[in-house]
C-alpha positions, 0 to 999 in steps of 0.5 A, a space after each residue: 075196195 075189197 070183195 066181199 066173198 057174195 061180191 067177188 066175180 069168178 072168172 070161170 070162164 078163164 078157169 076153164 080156159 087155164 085148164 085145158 090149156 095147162 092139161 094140153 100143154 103138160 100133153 105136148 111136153 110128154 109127146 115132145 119128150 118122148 119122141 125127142 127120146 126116140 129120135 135122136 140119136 146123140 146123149 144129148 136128147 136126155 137133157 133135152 128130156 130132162 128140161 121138158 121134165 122141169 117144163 112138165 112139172 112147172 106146167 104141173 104146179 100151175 095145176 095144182 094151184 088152180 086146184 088150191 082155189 077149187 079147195 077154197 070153192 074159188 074155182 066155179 061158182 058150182 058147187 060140182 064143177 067145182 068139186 069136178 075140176 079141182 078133183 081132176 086137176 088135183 088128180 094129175 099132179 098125183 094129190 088127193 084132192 079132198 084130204 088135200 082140202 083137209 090139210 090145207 084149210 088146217 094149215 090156214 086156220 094154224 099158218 106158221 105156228 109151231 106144233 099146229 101148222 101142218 105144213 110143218 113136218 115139210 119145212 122144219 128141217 136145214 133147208 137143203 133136206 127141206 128143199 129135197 124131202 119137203 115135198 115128198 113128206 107133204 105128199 105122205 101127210 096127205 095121203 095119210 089124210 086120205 087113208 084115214 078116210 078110208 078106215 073111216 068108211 062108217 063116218 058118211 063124210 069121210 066115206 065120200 070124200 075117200 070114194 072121190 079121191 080114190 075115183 080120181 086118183 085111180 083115173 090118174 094113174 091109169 092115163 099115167 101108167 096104163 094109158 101112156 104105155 098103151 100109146 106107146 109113150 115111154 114112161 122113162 122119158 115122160 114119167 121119171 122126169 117128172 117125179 124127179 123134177 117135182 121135188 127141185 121145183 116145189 121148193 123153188 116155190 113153196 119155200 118162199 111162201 113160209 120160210 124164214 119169218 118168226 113163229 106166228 101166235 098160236 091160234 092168232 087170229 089177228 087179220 094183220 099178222 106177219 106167217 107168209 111172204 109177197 114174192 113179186 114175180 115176172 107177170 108169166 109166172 104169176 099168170 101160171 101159178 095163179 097170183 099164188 106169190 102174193 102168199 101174204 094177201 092170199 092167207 089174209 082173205 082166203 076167200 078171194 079168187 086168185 085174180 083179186 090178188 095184185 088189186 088187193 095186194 097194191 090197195 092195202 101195202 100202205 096201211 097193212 104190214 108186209 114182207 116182200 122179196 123180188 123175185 123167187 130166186 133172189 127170195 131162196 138165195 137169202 132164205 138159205 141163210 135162215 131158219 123155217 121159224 127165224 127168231 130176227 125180225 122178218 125184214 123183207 131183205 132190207 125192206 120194211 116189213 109195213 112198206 114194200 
């Protein structure tokens, strides 16, 4: 059975337990990458660095996609610490969180049709410009949302928003690039992994959640259509990132906390049509080959696409 939104329980509880532990853990990889830095005495700590930058920014995604929920008010029930955590989460991993909101329910009222998905100035490119630039453009459309709200002090909405984001953005940066140097944490063995490795590990991510199927109807709004993929993934990662592998079910009933995912997923894969791939390597791999709106039909790499 599938919740209705007013049915749904929302598990605040592991919510908040998810993060601080991802908050404490993104801790830990930068006091471990500094001190491995200022330790050791051999070139070889620098790749040890550079693996806790992948680490860090594996840690960070899994925050960001808690912040996800928090945009589709998922993530509490309150409407503040809703609000508070996805502000803050969405914060660390350097994103606004409210223009971030308007991008992203966009993307979902217009998922993968061409001219209207803002997602698409990310990904409509040959895929290794994608896989490199992809994320750096997301972040620009965003904060051009956000600048926007700025310049827009008069409208009441958009002045809240700008103040929100501009409040947990500013907090952000100063533990980033004030706080750590203060501690004395080196910002070349903490921060500059981390920028560099942000690009490398949102492809891995985000390009399996679009890429490669055929543009959807422009403003469809049949509940069945075929825009994004299920990646069926190692039960870790789909714990970290939060069930955001199964990207189909997620833009099917963007209501749904994260944890009814799998459920809905398994109960509906017989009478609804889905794509899937094993695991995000094997899903990148295969989707090198393609293009951002593929003219074939989006067979799931030999599976049917109305059976997994």
């Amino acid at each position: 059975m599938i919740p209705s939104p007013k049915d749904q329980v929302i598990p605040e509880r592991e919510n908040l337990l998810k993060a601080l532990l991802l908050i404490a853990l993104l801790a830990a990889s930068l006091y471990a990458a500094d001190r491995i830095a200022a330790v050791l005495e051999t070139p070889f700590k620098w790749l040890l660095v550079a693996l806790l930058g992948i680490v860090g920014t594996v840690l960070l995604t899994g925050m960001g996609v808690l912040a996800h929920d928090a945009v589709h008010r998922v993530l509490f029930r309150s409407p503040f610490w809703n609000e508070f955590w996805g502000g803050l989460l969405s914060a660390l991993v350097v994103i606004p969180f409210q223009a971030n909101r308007q991008f992203h329910l966009t993307h979902h009222s217009h998922a993968h049709q061409p001219g209207l998905d803002p997602e698409e100035p990310m990904h409509r490119h040959a895929f290794l410009f994608a896989a490199a630039a992809g994320s750096t453009i997301g972040l620009y459309e965003q904060y051009r949302l956000f600048f926007a709200n700025v310049w827009n002090l008069r409208d009441p909405r958009r002045a809240s928003r700008a103040a929100q984001d501009a409040a947990f953005m500013t907090a952000a940066v100063a533990l980033y690039y004030l706080v750590l140097p203060a501690l004395g944490i080196s910002l070349l063995a903490t921060m500059l992994p981390l920028v560099l490795a942000f690009p490398p590990v949102f492809a891995f991510r985000a390009l399996s959640d679009h890429w490669g199927l055929p543009p959807a109807a422009r403003d469809s709004n049949e509940p069945e259509q075929i825009n994004a993929w299920v990646v069926l993934t190692s039960p870790w990662l789909a714990w970290l990132w939060s069930n955001i592998n199964y990207h189909q079910v997620h833009h099917r009933y963007p209501y749904l906390s994260y944890i009814y995912l799998p459920q809905v997923f398994a109960a509906t894969r017989d009478r609804q049509p889905y794509v899937v791939v094993n695991g995000y390597w094997r899903s990148l791999f295969n989707l090198r080959k393609r293009s951002y709106y593929c003219s074939s039909e989006p067979l799931a790499l030999g599976i049917s696409p109305t059976q997994s």
